[in-house]
KOLMI-81266 format. One line per 10 residues: number of its first residue (from 1); for each residue y, x, z of N, C-alpha, C. Coordinates in nm, 2 decimals. Layout:
! residues N
NUM) Y/X/Z/Y/X/Z/Y/X/Z  ...
This chain:
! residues 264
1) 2.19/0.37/1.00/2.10/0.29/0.91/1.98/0.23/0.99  1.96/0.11/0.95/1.90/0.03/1.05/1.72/0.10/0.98  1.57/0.16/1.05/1.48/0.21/1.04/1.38/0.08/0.96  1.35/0.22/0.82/1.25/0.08/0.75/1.16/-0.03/0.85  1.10/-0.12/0.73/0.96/-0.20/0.84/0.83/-0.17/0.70  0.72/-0.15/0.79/0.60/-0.15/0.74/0.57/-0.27/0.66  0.48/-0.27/0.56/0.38/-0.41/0.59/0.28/-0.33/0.52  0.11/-0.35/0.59/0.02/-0.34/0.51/-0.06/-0.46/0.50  -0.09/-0.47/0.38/-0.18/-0.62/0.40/-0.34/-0.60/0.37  -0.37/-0.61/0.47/-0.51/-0.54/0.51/-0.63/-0.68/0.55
11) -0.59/-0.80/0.43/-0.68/-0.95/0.45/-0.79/-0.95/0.34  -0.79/-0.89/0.29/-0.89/-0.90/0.17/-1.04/-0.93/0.22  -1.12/-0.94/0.14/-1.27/-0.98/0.18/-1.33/-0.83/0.13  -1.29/-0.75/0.06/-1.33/-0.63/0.01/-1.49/-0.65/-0.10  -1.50/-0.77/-0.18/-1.57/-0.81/-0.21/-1.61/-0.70/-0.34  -1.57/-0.60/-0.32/-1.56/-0.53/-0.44/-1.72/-0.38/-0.40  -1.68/-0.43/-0.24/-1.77/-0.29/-0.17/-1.92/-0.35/-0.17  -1.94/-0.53/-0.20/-2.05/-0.60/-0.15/-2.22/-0.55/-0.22  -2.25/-0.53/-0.14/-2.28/-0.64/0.01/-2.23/-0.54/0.13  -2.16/-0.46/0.13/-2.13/-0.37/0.23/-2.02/-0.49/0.34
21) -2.03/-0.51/0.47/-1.94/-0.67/0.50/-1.87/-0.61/0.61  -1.88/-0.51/0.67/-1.79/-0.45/0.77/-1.65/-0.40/0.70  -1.54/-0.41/0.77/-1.41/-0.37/0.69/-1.40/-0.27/0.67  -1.39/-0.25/0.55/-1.27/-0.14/0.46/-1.20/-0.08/0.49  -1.14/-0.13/0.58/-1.02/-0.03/0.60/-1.08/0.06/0.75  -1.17/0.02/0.77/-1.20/0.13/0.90/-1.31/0.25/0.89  -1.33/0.21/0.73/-1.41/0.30/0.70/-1.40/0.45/0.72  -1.47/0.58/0.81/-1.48/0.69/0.85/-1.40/0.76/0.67  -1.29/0.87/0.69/-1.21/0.94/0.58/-1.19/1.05/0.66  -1.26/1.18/0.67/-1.23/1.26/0.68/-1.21/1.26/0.84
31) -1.13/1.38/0.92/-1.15/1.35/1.03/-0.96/1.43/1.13  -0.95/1.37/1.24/-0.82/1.45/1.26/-0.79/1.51/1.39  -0.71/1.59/1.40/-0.72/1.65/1.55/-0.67/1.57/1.66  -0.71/1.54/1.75/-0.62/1.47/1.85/-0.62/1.56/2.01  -0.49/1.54/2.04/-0.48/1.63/2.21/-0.60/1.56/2.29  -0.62/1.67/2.39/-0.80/1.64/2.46/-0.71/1.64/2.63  -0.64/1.60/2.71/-0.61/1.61/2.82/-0.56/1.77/2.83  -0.47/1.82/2.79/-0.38/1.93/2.76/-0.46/2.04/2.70  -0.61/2.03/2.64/-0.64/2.14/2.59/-0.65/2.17/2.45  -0.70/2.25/2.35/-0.63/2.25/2.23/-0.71/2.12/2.14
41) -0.74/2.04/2.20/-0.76/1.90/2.08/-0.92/1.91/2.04  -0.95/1.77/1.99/-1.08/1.78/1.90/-1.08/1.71/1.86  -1.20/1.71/1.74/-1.19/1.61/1.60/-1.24/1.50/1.62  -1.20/1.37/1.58/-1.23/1.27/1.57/-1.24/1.18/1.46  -1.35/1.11/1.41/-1.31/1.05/1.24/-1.21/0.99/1.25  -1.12/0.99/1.12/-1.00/0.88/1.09/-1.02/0.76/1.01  -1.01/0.66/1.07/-1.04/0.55/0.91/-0.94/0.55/0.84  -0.97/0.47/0.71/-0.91/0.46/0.63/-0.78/0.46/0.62  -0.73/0.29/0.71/-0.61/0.26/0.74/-0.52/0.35/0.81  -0.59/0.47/0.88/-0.46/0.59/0.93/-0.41/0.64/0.86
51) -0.50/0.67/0.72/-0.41/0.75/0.65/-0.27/0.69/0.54  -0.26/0.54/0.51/-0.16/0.49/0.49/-0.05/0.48/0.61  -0.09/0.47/0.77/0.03/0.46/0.86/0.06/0.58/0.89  -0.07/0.70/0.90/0.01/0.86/0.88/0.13/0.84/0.81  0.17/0.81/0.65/0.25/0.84/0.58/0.32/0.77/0.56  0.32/0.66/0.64/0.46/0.56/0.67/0.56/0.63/0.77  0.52/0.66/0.90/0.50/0.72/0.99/0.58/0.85/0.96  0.52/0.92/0.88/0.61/1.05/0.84/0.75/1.00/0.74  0.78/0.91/0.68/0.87/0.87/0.63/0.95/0.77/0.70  0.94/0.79/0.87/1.06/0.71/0.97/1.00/0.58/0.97
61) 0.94/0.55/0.90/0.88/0.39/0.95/0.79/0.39/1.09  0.81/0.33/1.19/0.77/0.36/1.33/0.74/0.19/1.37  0.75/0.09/1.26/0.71/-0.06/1.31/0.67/-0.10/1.15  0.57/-0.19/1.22/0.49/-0.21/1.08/0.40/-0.37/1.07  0.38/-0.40/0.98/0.32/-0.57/1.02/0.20/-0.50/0.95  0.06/-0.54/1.01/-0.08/-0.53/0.96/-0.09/-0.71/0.89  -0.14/-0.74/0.82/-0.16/-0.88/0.75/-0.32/-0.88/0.73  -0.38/-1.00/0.88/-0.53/-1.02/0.86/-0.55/-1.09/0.82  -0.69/-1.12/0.80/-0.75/-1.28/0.75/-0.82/-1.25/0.91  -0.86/-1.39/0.97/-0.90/-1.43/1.09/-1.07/-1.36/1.09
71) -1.13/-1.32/0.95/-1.26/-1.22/1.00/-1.24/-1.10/1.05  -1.07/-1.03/1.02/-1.08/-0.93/1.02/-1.03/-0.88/1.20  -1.08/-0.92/1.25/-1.05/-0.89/1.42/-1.10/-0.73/1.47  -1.17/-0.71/1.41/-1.19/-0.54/1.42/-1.08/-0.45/1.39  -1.04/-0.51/1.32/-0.93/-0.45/1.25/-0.82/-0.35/1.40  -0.79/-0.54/1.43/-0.64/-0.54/1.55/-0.74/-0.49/1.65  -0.86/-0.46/1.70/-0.91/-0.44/1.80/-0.89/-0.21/1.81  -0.93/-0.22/1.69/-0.92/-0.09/1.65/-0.77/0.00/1.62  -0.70/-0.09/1.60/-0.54/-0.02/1.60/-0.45/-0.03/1.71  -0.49/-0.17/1.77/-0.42/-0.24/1.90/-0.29/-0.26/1.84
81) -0.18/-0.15/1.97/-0.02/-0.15/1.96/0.07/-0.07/1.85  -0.08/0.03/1.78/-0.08/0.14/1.74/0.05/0.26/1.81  0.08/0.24/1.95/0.13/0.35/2.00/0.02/0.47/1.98  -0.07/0.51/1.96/-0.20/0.62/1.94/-0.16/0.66/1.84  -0.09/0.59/1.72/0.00/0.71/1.62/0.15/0.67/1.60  0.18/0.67/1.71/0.34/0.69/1.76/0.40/0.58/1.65  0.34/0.41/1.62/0.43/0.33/1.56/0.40/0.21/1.67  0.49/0.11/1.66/0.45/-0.03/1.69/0.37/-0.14/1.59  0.29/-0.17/1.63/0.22/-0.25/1.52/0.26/-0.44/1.58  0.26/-0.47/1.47/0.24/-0.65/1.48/0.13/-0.68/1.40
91) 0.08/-0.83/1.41/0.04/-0.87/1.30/0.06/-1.01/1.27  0.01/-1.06/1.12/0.01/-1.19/1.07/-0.10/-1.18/1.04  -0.12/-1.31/1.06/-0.28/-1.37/0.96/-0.24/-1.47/0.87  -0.33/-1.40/0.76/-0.36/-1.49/0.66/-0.48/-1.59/0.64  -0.49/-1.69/0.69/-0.57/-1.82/0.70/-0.64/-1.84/0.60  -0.62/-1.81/0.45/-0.65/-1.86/0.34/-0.66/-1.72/0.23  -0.77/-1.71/0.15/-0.74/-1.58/0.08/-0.64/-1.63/-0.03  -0.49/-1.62/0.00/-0.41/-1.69/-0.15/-0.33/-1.59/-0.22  -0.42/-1.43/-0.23/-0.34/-1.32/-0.27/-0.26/-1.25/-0.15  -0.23/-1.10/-0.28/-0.14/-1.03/-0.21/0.03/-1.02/-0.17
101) 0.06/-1.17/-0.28/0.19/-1.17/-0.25/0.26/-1.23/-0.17  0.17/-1.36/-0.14/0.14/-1.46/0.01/0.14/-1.39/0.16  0.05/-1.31/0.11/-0.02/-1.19/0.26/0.14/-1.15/0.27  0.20/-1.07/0.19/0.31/-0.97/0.19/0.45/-1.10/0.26  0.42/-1.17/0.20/0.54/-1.27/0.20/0.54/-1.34/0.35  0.46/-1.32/0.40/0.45/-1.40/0.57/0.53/-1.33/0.64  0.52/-1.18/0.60/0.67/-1.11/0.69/0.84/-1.14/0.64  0.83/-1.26/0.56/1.02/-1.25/0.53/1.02/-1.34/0.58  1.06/-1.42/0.76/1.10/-1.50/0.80/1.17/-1.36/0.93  1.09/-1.23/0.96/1.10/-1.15/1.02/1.19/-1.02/1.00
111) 1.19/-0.98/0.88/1.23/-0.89/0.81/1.40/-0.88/0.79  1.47/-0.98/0.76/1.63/-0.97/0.79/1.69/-0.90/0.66  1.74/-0.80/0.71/1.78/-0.70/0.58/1.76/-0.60/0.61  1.63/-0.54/0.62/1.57/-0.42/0.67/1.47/-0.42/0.51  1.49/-0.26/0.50/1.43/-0.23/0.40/1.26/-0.22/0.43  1.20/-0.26/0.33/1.07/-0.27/0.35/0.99/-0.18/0.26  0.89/-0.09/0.32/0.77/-0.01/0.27/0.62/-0.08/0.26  0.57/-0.06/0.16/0.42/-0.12/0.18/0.36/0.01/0.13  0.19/-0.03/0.12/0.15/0.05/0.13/-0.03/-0.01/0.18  -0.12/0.01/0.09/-0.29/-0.07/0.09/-0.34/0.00/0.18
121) -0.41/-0.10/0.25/-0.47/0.05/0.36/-0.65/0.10/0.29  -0.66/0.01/0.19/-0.79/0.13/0.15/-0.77/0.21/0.05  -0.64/0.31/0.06/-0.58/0.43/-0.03/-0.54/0.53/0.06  -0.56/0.66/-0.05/-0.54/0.76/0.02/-0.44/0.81/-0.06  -0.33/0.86/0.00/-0.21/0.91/-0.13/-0.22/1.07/-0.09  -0.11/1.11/-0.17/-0.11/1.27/-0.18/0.06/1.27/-0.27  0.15/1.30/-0.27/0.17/1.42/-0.08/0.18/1.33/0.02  0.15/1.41/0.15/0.15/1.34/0.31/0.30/1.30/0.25  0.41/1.34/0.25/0.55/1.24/0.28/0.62/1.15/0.14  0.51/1.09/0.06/0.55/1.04/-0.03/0.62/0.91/-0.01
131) 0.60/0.82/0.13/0.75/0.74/0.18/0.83/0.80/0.22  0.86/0.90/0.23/0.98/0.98/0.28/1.06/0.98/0.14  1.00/1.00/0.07/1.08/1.06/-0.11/1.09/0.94/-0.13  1.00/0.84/-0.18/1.04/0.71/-0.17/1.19/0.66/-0.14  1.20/0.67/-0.02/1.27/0.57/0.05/1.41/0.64/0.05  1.43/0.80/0.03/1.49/0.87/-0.03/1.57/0.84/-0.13  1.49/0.85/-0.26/1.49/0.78/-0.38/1.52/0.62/-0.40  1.49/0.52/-0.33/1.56/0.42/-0.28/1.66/0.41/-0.30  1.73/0.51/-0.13/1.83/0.46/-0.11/1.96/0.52/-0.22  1.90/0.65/-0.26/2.02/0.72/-0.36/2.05/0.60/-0.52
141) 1.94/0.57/-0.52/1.98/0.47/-0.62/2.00/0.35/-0.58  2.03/0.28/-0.52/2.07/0.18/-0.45/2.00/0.08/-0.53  1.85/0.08/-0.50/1.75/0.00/-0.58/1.77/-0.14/-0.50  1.68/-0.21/-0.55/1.62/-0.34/-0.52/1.48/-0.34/-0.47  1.46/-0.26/-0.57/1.30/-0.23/-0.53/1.26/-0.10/-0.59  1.18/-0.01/-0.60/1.14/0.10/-0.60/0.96/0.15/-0.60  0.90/0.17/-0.69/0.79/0.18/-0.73/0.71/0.37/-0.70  0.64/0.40/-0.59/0.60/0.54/-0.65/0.51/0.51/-0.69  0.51/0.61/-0.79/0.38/0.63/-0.93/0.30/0.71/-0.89  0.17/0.71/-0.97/0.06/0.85/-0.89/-0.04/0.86/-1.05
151) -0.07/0.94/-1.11/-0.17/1.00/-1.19/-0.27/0.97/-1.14  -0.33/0.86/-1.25/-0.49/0.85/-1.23/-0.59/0.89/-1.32  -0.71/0.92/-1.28/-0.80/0.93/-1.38/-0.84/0.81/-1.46  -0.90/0.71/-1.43/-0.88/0.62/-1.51/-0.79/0.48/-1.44  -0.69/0.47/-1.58/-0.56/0.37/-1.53/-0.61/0.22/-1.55  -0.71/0.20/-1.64/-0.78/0.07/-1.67/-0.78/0.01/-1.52  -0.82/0.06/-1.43/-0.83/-0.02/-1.30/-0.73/-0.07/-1.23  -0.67/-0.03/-1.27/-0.50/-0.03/-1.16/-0.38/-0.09/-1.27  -0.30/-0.06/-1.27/-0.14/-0.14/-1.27/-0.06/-0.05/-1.34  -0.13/0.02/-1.46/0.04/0.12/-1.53/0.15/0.09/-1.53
161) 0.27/0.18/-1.51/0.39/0.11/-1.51/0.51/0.20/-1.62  0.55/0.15/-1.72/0.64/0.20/-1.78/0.77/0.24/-1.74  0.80/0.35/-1.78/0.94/0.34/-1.74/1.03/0.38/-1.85  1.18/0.35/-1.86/1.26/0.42/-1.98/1.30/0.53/-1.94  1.26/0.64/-2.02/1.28/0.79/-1.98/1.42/0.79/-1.93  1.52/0.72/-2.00/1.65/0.80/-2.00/1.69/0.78/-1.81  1.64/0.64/-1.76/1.72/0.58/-1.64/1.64/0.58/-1.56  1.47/0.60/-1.55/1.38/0.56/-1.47/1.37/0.43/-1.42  1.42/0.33/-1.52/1.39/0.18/-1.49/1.25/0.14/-1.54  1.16/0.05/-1.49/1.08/-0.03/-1.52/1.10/-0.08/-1.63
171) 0.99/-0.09/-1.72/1.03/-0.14/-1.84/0.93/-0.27/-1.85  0.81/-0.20/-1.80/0.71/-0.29/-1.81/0.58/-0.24/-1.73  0.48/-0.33/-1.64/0.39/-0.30/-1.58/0.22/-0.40/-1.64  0.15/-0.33/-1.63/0.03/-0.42/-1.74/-0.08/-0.43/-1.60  -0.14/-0.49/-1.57/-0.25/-0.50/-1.47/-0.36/-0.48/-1.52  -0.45/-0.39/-1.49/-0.63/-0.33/-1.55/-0.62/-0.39/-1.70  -0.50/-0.29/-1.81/-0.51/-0.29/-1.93/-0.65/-0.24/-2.00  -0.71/-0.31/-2.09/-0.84/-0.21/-2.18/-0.76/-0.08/-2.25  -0.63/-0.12/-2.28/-0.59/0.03/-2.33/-0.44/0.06/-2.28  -0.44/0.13/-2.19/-0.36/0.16/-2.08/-0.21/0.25/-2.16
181) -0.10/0.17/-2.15/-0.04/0.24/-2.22/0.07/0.38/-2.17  0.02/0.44/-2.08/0.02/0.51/-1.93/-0.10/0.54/-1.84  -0.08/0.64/-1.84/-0.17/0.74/-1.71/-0.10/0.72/-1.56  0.02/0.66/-1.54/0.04/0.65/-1.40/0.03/0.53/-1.35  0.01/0.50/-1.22/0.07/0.34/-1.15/0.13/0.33/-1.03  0.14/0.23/-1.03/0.24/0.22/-0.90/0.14/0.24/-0.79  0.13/0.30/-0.65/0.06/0.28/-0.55/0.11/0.25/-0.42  0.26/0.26/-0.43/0.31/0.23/-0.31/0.44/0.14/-0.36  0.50/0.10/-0.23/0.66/0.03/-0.28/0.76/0.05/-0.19  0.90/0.01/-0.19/0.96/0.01/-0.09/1.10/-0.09/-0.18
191) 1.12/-0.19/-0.10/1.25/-0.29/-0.14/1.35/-0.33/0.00  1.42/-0.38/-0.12/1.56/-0.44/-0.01/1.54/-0.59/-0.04  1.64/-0.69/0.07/1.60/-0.80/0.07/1.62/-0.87/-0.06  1.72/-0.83/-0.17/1.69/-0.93/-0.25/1.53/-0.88/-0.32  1.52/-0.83/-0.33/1.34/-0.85/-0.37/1.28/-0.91/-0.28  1.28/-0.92/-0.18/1.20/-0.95/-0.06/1.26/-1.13/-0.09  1.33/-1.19/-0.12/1.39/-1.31/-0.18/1.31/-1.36/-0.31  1.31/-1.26/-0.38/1.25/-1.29/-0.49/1.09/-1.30/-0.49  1.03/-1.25/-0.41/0.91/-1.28/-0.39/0.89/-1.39/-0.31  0.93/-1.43/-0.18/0.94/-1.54/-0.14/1.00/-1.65/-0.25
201) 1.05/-1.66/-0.34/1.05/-1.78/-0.44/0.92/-1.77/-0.52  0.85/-1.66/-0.56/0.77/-1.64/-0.65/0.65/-1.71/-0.61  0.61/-1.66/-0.45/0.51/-1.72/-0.37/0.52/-1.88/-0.33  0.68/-1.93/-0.35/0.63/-2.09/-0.30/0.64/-2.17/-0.44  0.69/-2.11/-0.56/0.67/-2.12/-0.66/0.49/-2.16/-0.71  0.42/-2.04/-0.68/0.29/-2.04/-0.68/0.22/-2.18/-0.60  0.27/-2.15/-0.50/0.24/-2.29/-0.41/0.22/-2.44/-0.47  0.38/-2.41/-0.58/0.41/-2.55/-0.64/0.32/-2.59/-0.72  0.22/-2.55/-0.77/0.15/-2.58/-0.88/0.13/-2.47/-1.03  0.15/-2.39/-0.98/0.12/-2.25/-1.10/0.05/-2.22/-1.07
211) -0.04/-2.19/-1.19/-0.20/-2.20/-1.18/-0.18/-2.06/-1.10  -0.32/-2.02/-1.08/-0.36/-1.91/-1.01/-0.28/-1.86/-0.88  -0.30/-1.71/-0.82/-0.24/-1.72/-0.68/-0.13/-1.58/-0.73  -0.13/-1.55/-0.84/-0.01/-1.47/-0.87/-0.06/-1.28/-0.85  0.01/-1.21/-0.92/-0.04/-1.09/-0.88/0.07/-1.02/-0.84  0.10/-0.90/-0.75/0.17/-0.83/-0.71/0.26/-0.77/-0.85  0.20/-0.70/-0.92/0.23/-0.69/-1.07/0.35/-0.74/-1.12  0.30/-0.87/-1.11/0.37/-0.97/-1.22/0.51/-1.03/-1.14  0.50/-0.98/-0.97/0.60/-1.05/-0.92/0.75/-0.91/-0.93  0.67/-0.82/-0.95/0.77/-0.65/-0.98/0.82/-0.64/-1.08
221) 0.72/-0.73/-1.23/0.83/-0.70/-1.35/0.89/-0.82/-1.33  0.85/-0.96/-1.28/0.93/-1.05/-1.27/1.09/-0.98/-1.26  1.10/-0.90/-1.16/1.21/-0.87/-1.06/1.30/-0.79/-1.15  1.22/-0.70/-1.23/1.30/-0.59/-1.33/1.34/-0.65/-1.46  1.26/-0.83/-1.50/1.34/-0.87/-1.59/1.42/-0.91/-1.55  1.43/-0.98/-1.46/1.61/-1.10/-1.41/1.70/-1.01/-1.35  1.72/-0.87/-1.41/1.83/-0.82/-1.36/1.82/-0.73/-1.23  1.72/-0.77/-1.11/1.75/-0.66/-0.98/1.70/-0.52/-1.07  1.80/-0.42/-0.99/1.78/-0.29/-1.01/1.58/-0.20/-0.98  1.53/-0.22/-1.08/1.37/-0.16/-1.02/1.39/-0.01/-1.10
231) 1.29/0.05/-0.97/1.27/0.17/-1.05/1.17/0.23/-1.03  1.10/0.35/-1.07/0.95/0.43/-1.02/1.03/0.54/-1.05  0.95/0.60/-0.90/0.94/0.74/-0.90/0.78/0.82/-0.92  0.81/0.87/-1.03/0.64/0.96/-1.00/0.61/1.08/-0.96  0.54/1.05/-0.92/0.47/1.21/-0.83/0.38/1.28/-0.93  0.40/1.36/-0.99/0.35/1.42/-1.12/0.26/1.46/-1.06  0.22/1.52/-0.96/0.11/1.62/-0.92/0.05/1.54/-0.79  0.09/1.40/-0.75/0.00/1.32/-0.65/-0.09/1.32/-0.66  -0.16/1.23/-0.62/-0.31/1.19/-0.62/-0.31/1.05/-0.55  -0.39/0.94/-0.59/-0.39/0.87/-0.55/-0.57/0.76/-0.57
241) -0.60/0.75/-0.44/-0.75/0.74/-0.39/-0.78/0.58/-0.33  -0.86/0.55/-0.44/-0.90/0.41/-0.41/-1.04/0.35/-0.34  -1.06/0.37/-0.22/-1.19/0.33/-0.19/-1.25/0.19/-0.15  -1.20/0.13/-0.26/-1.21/0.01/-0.25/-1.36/-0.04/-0.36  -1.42/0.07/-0.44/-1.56/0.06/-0.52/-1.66/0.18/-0.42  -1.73/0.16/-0.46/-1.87/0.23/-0.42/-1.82/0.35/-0.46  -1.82/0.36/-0.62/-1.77/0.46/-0.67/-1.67/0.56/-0.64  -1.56/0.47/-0.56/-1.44/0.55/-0.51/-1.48/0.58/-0.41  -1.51/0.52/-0.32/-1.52/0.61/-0.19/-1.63/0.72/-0.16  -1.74/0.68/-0.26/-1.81/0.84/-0.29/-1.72/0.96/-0.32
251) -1.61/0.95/-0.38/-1.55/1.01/-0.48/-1.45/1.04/-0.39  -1.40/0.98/-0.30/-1.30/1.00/-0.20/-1.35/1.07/-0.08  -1.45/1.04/0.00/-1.55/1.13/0.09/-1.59/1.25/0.05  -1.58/1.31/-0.09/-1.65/1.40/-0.13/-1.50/1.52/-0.11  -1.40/1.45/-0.16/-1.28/1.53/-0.17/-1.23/1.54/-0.02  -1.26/1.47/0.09/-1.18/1.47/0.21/-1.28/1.55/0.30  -1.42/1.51/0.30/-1.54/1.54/0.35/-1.65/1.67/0.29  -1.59/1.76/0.24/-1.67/1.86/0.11/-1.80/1.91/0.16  -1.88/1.89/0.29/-1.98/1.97/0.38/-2.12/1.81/0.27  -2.01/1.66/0.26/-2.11/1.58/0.18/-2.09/1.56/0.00
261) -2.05/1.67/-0.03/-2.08/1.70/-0.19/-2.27/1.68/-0.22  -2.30/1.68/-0.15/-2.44/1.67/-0.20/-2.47/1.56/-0.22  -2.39/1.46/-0.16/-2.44/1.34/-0.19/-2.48/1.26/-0.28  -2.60/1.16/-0.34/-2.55/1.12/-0.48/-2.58/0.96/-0.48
């Protein structure tokens, strides 16, 4: 079986952190051991974005596409080849902020019929091998595409996703509902090329003159109404960490970092 491909799309403006203007994704999470020239190791901070390619990484994905916007050069300066956590990195730039499905969609000229994992790099998931189960889960059901779910505290922010008990199909996903008709959402993904198809029409579609720039969302129930096989798997007891508000990444440093509970 030919080895998944990454994509993180890591172009955003993080306009959510402002006025904070340094990237997001390199923001200090906790810290991790690294070998010291044969002796037993020492800590080093991790940013943000290791801890989504840790757990690509632990789920056999070992190549992976980063997707910049041309500010974000710290970014590639800071990951490089990413041989330092045993993957090969590429990247794309995204020129234009035209969304996440555009960002995602620059890798299908590259991609082939290789199953694809994504995966935000300002999130922190729980468990470490939740692309492993994933992609697992994937391939036993011989999806299209494949949704893990994660328990949130509040779902208003994020993307609930229905599912029909009997089959674990997608039924329906709502984007930052006021009344959430579910406590889980999607936080990760993993598809085969016809999704990866169907997003590429969705995205030049958008192109064509449909208002707005489209949401990741709406291109996944797209996919579960016209028939491809979608499904979610949920992680009942995951966790899933968004430091992409002020609020979350207090909230996220406190849980990774516990020596700064004091902080307020």
């Amino acid at each position: 079986m030919v080895a998944p491909l990454g994509i993180v799309p890591a172009a955003g403006g993080g306009s959510r952190l402002w006025p904070y203007r340094a990237a997001k994704e390199l923001i200090q999470i906790g810290y991790e051991t690294v070998a010291a020239d044969g002796g037993p190791g020492r800590l080093v901070p991790k940013a943000a974005i290791d801890h989504v390619l840790d757990a690509m990484r632990r789920g056999g994905v070992h190549s992976a596409f980063v997707v910049l916007s041309p500010v974000k050069w710290e970014v590639f300066r800071y990951l490089g080849s990413g041989g330092q956590r045993g993957m090969q990195l590429s990247y794309l730039c995204q020129e234009e902020p035209l969304g996440m499905p555009h960002a995602l969609d620059l890798a299908h000229p590259f991609i082939g019929d290789r199953t694809v994992c994504m995966g935000m790099p300002d999130t922190l998931l729980a468990p470490d091998d939740c692309f492993a189960k994933l992609l697992a889960f994937h391939e036993k059901r011989d999806a299209d595409l494949s949704l893990g779910l994660f328990p949130v505290a509040d779902p208003r922010a994020f993307a609930p996703v229905v599912l029909d008990p009997g089959t674990g199909r997608v039924v329906d996903i709502v984007d930052k509902p006021e009344v959430p008709p579910v406590a889980t959402v999607w936080g990760i993904a993993a598809w085969s090329p016809a999704f990866g198809d169907l997003l590429h029409e969705f995205v030049r579609s958008a192109g064509a003159g449909v208002p707005g720039e489209g949401l990741l969302s709406e291109a996944f129930l797209q996919a579960a109404r016209c028939g491809l096989q979608v499904y979610g798997l949920p992680f009942d007891t995951g966790e899933y960490h968004d430091i992409g508000t002020p609020a979350g990444l207090l909230h996220v440093r406190r849980r990774f970092e516990p020596d700064l509970g004091g902080l307020s």
